[in-house]
C-alpha positions as CSV (number, residue, x, y, z in Angstrom):
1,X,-42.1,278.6,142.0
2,X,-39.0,276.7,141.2
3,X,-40.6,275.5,138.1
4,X,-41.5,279.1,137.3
5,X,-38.0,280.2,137.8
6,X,-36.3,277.4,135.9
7,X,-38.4,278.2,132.9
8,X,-37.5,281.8,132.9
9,X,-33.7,280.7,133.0
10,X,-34.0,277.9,130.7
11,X,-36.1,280.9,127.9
12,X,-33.4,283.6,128.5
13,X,-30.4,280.7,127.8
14,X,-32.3,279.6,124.7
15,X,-33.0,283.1,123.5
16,X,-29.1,284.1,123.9
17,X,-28.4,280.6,122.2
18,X,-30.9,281.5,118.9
19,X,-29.6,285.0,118.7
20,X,-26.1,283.5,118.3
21,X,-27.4,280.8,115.6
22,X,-29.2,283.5,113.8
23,X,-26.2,285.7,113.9
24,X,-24.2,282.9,112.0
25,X,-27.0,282.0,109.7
26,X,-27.0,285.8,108.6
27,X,-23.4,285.7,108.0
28,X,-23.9,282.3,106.0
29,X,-27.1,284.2,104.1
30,X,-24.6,286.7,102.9
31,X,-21.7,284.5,101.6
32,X,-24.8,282.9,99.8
33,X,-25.8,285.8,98.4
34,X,-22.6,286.8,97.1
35,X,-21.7,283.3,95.8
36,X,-25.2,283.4,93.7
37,X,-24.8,286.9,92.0
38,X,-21.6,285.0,91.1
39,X,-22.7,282.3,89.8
40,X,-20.9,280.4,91.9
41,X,-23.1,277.2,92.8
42,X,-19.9,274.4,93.5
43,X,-19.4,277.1,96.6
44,X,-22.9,277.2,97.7
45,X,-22.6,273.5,97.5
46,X,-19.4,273.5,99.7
47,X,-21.4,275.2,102.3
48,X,-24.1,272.5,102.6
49,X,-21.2,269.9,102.7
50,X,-18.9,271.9,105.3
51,X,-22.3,272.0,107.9
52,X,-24.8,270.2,107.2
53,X,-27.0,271.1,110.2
54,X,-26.6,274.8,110.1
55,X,-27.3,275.2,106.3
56,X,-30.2,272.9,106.8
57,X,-32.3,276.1,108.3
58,X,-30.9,278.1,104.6
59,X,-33.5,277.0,102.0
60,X,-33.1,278.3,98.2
61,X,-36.0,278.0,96.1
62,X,-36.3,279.2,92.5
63,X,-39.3,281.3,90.7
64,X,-41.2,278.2,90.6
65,X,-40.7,277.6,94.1
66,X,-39.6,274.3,94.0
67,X,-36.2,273.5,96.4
68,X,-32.9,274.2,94.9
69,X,-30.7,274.1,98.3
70,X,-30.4,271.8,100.0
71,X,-30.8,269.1,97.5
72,X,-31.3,266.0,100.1
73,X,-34.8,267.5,100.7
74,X,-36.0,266.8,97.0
75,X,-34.4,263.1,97.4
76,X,-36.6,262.9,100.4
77,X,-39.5,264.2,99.0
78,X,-39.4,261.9,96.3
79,X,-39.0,259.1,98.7
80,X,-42.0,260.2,100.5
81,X,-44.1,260.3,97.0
82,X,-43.2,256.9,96.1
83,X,-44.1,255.3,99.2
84,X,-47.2,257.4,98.7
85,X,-47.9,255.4,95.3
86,X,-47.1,252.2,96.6
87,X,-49.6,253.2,99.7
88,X,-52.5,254.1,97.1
89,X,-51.6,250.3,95.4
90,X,-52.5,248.5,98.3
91,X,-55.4,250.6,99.2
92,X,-57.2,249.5,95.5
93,X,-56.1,245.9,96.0
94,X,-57.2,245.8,98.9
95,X,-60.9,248.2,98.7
96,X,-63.2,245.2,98.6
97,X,-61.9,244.1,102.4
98,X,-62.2,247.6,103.1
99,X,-65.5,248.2,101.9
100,X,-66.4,245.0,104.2
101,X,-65.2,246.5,106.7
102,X,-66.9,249.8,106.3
103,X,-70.2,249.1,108.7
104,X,-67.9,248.3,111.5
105,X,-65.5,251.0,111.4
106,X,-68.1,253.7,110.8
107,X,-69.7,252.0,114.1
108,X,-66.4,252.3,116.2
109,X,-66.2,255.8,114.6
110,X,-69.8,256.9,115.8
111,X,-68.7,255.6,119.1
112,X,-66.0,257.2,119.6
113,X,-67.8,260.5,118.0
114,X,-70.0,260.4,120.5
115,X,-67.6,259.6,123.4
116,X,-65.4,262.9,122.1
117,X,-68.6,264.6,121.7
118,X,-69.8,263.3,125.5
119,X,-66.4,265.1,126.6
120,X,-66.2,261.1,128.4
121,X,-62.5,259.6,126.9
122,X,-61.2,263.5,125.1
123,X,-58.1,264.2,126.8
124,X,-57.8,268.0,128.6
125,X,-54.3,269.0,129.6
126,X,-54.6,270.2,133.1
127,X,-52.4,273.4,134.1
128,X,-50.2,271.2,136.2
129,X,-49.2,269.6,133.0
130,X,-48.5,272.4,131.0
131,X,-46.2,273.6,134.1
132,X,-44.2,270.0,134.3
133,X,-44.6,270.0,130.7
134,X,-41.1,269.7,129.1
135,X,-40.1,273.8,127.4
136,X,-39.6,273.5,123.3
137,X,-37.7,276.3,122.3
138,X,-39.5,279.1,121.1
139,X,-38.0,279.6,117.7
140,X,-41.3,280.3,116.2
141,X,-41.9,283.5,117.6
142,X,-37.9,283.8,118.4
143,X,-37.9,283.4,114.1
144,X,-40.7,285.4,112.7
145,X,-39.6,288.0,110.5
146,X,-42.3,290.7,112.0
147,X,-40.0,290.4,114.8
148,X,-36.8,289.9,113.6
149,X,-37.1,292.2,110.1
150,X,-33.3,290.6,109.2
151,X,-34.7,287.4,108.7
152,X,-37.1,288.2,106.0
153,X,-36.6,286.2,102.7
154,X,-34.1,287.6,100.4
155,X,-34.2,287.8,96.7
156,X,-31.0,287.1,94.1
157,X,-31.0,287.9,90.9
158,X,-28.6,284.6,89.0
159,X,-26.2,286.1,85.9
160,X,-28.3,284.3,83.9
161,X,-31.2,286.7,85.0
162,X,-33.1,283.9,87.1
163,X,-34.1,284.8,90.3
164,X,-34.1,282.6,94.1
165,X,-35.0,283.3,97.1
166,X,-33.2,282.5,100.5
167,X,-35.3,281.8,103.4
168,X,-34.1,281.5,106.8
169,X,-36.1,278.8,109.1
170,X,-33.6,279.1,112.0
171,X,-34.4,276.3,115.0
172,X,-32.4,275.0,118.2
173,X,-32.1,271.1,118.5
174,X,-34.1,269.5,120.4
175,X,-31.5,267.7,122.4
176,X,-30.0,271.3,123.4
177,X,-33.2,271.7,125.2
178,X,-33.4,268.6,127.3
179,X,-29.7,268.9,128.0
180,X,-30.7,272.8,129.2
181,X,-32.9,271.6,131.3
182,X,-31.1,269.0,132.7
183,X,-28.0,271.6,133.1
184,X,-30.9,273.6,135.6
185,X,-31.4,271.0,137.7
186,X,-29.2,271.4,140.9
187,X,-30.7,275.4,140.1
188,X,-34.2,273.6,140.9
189,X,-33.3,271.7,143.7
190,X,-31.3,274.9,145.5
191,X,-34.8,276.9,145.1
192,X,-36.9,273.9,146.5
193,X,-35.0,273.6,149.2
194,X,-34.5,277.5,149.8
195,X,-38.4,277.7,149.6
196,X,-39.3,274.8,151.9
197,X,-36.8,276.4,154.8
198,X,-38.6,279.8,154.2
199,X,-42.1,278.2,155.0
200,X,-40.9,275.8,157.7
201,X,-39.2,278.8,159.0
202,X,-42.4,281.0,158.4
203,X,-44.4,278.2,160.4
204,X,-42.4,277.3,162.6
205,X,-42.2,281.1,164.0
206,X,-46.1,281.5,163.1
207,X,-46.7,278.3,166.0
208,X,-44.2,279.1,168.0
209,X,-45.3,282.5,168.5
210,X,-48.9,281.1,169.6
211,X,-47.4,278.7,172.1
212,X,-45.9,281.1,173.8
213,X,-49.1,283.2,174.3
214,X,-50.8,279.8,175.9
215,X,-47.5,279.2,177.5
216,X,-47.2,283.0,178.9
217,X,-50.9,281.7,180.3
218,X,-50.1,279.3,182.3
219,X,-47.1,280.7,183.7
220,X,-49.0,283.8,184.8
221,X,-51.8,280.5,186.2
222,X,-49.3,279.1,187.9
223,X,-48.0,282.3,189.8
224,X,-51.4,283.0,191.1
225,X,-52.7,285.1,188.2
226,X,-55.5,283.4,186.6
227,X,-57.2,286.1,184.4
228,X,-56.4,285.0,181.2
229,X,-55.4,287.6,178.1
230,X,-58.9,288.4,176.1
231,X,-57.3,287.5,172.4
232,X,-56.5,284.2,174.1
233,X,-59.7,282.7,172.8
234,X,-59.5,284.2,168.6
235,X,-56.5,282.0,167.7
236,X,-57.9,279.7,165.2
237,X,-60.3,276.6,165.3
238,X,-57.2,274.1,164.7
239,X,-55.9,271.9,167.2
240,X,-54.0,274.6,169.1
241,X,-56.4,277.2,169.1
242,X,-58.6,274.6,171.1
243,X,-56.2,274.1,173.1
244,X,-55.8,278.1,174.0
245,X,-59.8,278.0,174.3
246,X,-59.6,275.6,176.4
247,X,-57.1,277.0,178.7
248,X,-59.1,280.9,178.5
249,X,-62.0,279.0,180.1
250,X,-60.2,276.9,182.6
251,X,-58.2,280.4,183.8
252,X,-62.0,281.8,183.8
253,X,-63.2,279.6,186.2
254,X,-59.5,279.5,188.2
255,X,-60.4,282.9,188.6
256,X,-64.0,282.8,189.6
257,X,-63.5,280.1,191.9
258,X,-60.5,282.2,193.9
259,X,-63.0,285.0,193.9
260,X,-65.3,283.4,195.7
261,X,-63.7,281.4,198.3
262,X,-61.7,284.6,199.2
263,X,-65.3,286.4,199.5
264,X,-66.7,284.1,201.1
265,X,-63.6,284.2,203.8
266,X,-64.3,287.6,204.3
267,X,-68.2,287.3,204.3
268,X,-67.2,284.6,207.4
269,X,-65.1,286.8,208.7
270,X,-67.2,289.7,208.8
271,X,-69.9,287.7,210.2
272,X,-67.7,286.5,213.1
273,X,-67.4,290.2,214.1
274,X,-71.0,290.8,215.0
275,X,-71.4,288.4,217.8
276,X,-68.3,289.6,219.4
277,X,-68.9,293.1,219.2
278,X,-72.7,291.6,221.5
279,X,-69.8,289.3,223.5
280,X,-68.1,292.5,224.2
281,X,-71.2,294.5,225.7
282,X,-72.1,291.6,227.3
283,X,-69.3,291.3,229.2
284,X,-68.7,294.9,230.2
285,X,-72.6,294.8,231.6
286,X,-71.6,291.6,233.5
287,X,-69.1,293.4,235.4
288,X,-71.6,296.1,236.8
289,X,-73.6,292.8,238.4
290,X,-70.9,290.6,239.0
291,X,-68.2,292.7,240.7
292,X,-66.4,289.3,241.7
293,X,-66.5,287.4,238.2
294,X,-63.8,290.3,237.3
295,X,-61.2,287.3,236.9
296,X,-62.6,285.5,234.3
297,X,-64.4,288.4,232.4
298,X,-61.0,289.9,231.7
299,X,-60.3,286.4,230.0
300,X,-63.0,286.8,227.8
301,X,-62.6,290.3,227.3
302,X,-58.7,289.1,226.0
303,X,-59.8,286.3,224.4
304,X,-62.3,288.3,221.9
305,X,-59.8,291.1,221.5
306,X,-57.5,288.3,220.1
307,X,-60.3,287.2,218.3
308,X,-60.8,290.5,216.6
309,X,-57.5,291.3,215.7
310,X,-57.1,287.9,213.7
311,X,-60.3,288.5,212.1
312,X,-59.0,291.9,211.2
313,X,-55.7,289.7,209.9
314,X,-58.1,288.0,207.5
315,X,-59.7,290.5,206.2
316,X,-56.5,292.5,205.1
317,X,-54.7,289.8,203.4
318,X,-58.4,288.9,201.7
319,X,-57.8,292.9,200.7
320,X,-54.8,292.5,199.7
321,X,-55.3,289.3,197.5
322,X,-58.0,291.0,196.0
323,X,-55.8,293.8,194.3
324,X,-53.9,291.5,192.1
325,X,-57.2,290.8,190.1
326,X,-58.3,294.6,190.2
327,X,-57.0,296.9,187.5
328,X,-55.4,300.0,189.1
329,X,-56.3,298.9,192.7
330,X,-53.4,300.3,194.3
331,X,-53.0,304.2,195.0
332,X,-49.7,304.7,193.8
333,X,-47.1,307.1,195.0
334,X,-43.4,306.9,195.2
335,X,-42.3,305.0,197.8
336,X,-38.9,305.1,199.3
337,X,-37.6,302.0,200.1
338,X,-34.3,303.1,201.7
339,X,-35.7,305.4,203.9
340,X,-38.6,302.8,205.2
341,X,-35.9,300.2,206.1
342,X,-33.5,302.6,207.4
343,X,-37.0,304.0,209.8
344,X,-37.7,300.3,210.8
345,X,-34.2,300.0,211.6
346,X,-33.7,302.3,214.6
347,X,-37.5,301.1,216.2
348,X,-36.4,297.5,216.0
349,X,-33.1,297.9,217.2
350,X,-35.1,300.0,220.2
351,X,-37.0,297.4,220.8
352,X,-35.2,294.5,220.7
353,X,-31.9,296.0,222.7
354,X,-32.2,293.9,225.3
355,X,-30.9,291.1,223.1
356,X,-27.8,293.0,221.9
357,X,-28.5,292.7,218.4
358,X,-26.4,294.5,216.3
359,X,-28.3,296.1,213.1
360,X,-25.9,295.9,209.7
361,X,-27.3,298.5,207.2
362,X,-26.1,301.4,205.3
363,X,-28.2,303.4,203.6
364,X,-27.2,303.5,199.5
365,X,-28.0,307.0,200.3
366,X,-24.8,307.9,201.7
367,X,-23.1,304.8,200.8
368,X,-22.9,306.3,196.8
369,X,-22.6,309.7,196.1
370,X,-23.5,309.4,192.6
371,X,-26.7,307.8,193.4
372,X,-29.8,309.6,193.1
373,X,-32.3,310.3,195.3
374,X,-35.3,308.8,193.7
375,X,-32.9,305.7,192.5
376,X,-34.5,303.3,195.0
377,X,-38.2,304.4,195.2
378,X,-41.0,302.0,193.7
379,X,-44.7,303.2,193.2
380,X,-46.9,301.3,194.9
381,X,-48.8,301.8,198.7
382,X,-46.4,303.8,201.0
383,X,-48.6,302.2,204.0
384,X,-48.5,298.8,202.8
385,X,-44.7,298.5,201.8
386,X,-44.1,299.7,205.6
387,X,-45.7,297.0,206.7
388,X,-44.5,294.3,205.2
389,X,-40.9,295.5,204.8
390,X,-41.4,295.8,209.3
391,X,-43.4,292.0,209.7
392,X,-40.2,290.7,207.7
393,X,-37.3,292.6,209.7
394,X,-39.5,292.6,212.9
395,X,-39.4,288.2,212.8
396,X,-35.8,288.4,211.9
397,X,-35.1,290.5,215.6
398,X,-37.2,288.0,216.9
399,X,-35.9,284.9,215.9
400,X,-32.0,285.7,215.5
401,X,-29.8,284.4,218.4
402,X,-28.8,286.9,221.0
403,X,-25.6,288.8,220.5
404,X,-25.2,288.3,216.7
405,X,-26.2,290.1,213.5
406,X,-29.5,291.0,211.1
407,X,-28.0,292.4,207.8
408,X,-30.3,294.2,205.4
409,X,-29.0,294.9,201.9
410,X,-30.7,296.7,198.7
411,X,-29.3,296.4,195.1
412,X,-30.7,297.1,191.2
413,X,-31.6,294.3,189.1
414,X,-33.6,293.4,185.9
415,X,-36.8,291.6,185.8
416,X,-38.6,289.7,183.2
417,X,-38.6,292.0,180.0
418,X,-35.5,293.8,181.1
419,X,-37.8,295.9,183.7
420,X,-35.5,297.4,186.5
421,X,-36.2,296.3,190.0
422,X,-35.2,296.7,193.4
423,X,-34.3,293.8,195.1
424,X,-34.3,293.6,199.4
425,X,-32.2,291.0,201.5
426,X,-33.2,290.9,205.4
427,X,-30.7,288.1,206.7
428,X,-30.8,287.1,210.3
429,X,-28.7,284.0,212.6
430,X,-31.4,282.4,213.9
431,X,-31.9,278.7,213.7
432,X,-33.2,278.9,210.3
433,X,-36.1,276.4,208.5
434,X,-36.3,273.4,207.7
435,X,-36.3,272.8,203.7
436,X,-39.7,270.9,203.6
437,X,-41.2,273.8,205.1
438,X,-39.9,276.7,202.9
439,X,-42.4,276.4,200.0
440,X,-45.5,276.9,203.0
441,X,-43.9,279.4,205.0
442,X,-45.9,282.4,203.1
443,X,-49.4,280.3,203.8
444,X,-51.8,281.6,206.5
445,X,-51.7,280.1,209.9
446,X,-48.6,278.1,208.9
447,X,-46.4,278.2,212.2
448,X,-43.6,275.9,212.1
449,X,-42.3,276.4,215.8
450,X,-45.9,276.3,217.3
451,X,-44.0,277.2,221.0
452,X,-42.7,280.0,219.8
453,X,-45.8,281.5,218.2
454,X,-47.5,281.2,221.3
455,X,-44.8,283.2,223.3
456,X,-45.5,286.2,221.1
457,X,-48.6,285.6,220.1
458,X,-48.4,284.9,216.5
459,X,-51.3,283.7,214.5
460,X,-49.0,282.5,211.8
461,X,-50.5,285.3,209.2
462,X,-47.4,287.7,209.2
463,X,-45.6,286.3,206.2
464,X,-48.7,285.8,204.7
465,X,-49.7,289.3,204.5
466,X,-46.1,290.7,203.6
467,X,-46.7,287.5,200.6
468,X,-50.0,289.5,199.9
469,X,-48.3,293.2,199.5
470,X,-45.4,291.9,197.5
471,X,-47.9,290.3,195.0
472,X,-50.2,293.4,194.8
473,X,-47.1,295.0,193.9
474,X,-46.1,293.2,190.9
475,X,-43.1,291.1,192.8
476,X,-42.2,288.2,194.3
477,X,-40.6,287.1,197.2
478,X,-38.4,284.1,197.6
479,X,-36.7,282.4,201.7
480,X,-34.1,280.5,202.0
481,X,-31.4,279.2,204.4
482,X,-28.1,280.7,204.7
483,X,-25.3,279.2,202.4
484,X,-22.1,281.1,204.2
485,X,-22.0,278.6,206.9
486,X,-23.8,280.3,209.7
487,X,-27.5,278.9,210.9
488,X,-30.1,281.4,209.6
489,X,-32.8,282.7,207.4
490,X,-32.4,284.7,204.3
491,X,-35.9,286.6,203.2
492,X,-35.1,288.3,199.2
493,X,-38.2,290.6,198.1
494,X,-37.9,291.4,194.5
495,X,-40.1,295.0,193.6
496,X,-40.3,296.5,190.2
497,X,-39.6,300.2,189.7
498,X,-41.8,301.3,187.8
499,X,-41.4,304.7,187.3
């Protein structure tokens, strides 16, 4: 391209430059002429002297067409004739060694006939050589009078009635040329290196752009979200498009393999309800024959009503993990989440009075009168939101100290993409976690104050299932310690609104 474009400049600078020289030449042409109808050759011979080079391109010749101006080309052809003569000497002095010489030239000769004719040694210039090919100038097609109609030869009748003819054979020089092209280099160079940033730019979007689809991948993998994106596997057969296949199939079987341990946890647990629903009638038909075994049938009887309620745990966070690899699984309404904390509010703070906990939340409701209505709803499951948004303010009445304060706090923010989202702060005064233990703290039967769990009969799956909702809802939710100074637990659930 920048070979293409320096020829084009390097053409139009040499066309500009020939119109010029033939402008002068016609001027010269015409003092010429007027100098001949005047008989006037010592001025005609002036103008050879006074530019030699110029008037060089002006020939004269006379009706029997031999050279009149300028007269150093008939001292040249005369030079060239008698070397001619001397040439044809020493060919007759020398024909016998020639004519010895015959049978082994004509051999070389049908040699090299037949290697021209074999197309073997015969020299094709390729296109690449025409392109880095120095440029002539043009002046052949730049000069010919069909073109140019001024430049056609011109006839002038002498005083003495003779008549010449002035021809114009107007030509650049060919150092003009090189020096052109050498004046176009740093032109050259700018376009090679404007071109090769172009493409490095072109490809260095082109592969970026790809990575960042495998990358997007195994973000999405590493969040829990192992259905990879179905174009995933058409991106080429070159080193990074195996790579993306590769990652399509290992997201493939990510996905099939949670699939089936989290169905074959809820085959288990659906099995495990069969025999206790027979336990059950078994032991209610024990107490009409064993009136005094009362004592320990009521221990079974609470022991496989414990058992049923965790296996009924199970199942709904198996439910619940489930919707975040089914399209459309949730039943959306609008849910608002204002008015669900500010209903789990007053029953906790029911509850747990006996602790004096005071219960710091304000509505954004009334808190903003410009606020609308519908500013803090979320679609998703009105049932399911409840229920996690209670599990998490519920543990934070229950494991806050006595006498001190659970604050609860909403506020708009922006998500990945710029997709607005509500985020939720429950903060309690309890004796907070442990760092080690805040990455498992959303896994099932994780209890890290084992004591405790047992006191109000925990199972360790409550955080687990609120982890569950906030997923099938598109969000996230993160823990961590207070950073104000006072011992507690900070839970921040993130939901977009997607309206």
């Amino acid at each position: 391209m920048s070979i293409i474009v320096e020829r084009w400049l390097v053409e139009k600078e040499l066309t500009a430059r020939m119109d010029v020289q033939i402008d002068r030449l016609l001027i010269k042409r015409q003092e010429m002429v007027d100098a001949l109808q005047a008989g006037d050759l010592t001025t005609v011979r002036q103008m050879y002297r006074q530019d030699r080079w110029l008037m060089s391109q002006v020939r004269v010749y006379d009706e029997q067409g031999a050279i009149m101006f300028p007269r150093y080309l008939d001292r040249g052809e005369q030079r060239r004739q008698e070397r001619m003569q001397e040439d044809n000497q020493t060919i007759d002095s020398s024909s016998i060694q020639t004519a010895q010489s015959v049978p082994a030239m004509s051999k070389l000769d049908t040699i090299k006939k037949s290697k021209d004719d074999d197309g073997v040694s015969r020299d094709k210039p390729s296109v690449l050589n025409h392109i880095l090919s120095p440029m002539v100038p043009r002046s052949a097609t730049l000069a010919d009078p069909d073109n140019r109609p001024e430049l056609a030869d011109v006839t002038v009748v002498l005083p003495d009635k003779q008549t010449v003819i002035i021809q114009l054979r107007p030509h650049l020089r060919f150092s003009d040329v090189i020096e052109l092209q050498r004046g176009n280099f740093p032109i050259r160079l700018l376009l090679i290196i404007v071109f090769s940033v172009l493409v490095c730019v072109w490809l260095s979007r082109t592969l970026t752009r790809r990575i960042r689809r495998v990358q997007h991948t195994v973000h999405r993998m590493i969040d829990g979200d192992y259905q990879a994106q179905p174009n995933l596997s058409k991106m080429g057969d070159d080193e990074l498009g195996l790579l993306a296949k590769d990652v399509a199939k290992l997201s493939t079987r990510l996905a099939e393999s949670e699939l089936a341990r989290k169905q074959m946890l809820s085959d288990i647990s659906h099995e495990l309800r069969s025999p206790l629903a027979r336990l059950e009638v078994a032991t209610e038909l024990t107490r009409d024959f064993a009136p005094n075994a009362s004592r320990y049938l009521d221990r079974i009887d609470k022991e496989s009503t414990r058992m049923n309620e965790l296996i009924g745990q199970i199942i709904h966070i198996q439910s619940l993990q489930m919707q975040q690899y089914t399209v459309d699984s949730l039943e959306s309404e609008a849910v608002d989440i204002a008015e669900i904390i500010s209903e789990i509010g007053q029953d906790v703070c029911f509850e747990f009075q006996h602790k004096n906990v005071s219960w710091q939340w304000q509505s954004p409701k009334f808190s903003s009168k410009n606020s609308p209505i519908t500013s803090w709803t979320v679609l998703g499951n009105q049932e399911q939101l409840h229920s996690a948004l209670e599990n998490v303010i519920r543990n934070a009445f229950m494991h806050t100290a006595s006498d001190s304060v659970v604050m609860a706090d909403v506020k708009k923010i922006e998500v990945a993409n710029k997709i607005p989202a509500i985020q939720i702060n429950i903060t309690d005064a309890g004796g907070g976690v442990a760092d080690k233990d805040l990455e498992r703290i959303f896994q099932p039967f994780v209890r890290l104050d084992s004591a405790r769990h047992r006191e109000t009969g925990g199972y360790g799956l409550g955080l687990a299932i609120v982890h569950a909702v906030v997923m099938a809802h598109k969000g996230y939710i993160n823990v961590y310690n207070r950073q104000d100074g006072v011992q507690g637990l900070t839970v921040q659930i993130v939901l977009p609104m997607r309206h």
